[in-house]
Structure formats: structure tokens, C-alpha cells
C-alpha positions, 0 to 999 in steps of 0.5 A: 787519941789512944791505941783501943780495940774500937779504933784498931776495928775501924782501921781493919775495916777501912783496909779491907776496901778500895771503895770510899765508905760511910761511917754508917756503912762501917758502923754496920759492918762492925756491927754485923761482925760482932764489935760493939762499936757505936756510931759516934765512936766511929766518926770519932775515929775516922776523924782522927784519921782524916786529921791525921792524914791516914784516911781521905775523905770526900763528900759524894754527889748526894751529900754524903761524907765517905772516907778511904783508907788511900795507899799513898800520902803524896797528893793524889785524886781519885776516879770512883764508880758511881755504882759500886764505889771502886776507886783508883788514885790518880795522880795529876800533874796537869791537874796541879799545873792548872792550878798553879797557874789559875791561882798565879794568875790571879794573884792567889797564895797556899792554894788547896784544892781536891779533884774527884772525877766519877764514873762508872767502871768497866766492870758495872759497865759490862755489867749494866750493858749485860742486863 
């Protein structure tokens, strides 16, 4: 896909955040500051990016696809907030190890997996205790 103003302000937008975001959640930030970005050109994007492995992209626990803008390429996991959408990247080893031997032990090959542990920050936390 070629370099346009729409996809530049949807990259910009997604670098602005630490938090996973819904395309319609992107779209209406675009949309609140003015670009003329429609939804579908939106997911477009975001597609490519996933694709492209510039963006990650999970589905949270109510069904919603989110993506983020993650500042490694390595393999990773993510720690999010259930309340506000703070992520940290997390790298695994234990994790991989596990993994390796499950599908070792049963006889499994090119084995993927993604793990996305939520929670609920220190910050939301103090927050909710506060209240």
C-alpha cells in the first residue's frame, strides 16, 4: 500500500498511545481533529500494518479487535488494564519455554501462540480504592 495522508494520520495516532485502540476509537479521534478519514479506510490501514508486523492486534475479552503500535519487533506479550487500556510489553521466557516443551511433548511442529494477561493497573487501582 502507498505512503497517503490517511495512513501517515493513522500511524500518528496510533504512536500517540500506549493503550490498545479500536478502529472506531481511532476513527473518532481522526475524526474529532479534523481528518477526513473514513472507517473503512481506517481498518484498511491498520490491516496493513498488522500484516506488516508494525502493529499488534488482539482481541479483548468482549469481542473487540484493538491494535497498538508496540516498540519492539521481537516476540513479546502484553500486561493491559482492564480500566484504562495501559499496556506494558512483556517479554516471556518462561512462557516460551512452556511452550516449546507442550508442543514437544506432543509431537507438535511451527508452533505460534500470543499470551495477553489483564489486570488492573496501580494507577486505576489507587484510583477505584480512592473512591
Amino acid at each position: 500500500m502507498r505512503a497517503t495522508r490517511q495512513g501517515d494520520a493513522v500511524c500518528a495516532a496510533l504512536t500517540e498511545t500506549d493503550a490498545f485502540t479500536s478502529a472506531q476509537e481511532l476513527h473518532a479521534l481522526l475524526r474529532s481533529r479534523g481528518a477526513g478519514v473514513g472507517l473503512t479506510t481506517v481498518y484498511r490501514h491498520l490491516q496493513v500494518l498488522v500484516d506488516r508486523g508494525e502493529v499488534d492486534m488482539i482481541r479483548r475479552d468482549d469481542g473487540e479487535t484493538v491494535y497498538r503500535r508496540c516498540a519492539t519487533e521481537a516476540h513479546h506479550h502484553h500486561l493491559v488494564c482492564r480500566l484504562c487500556g495501559r499496556t506494558v510489553e512483556i517479554a516471556g521466557p518462561e512462557i516460551e519455554a512452556w511452550t516449546a516443551a507442550i508442543a514437544d511433548a506432543e509431537g507438535f511442529v511451527d508452533v505460534e501462540h500470543t499470551v495477553e494477561i489483564y489486570g488492573t493497573c496501580a494507577g486505576c487501582a489507587a484510583a477505584s480504592a480512592a473512591s
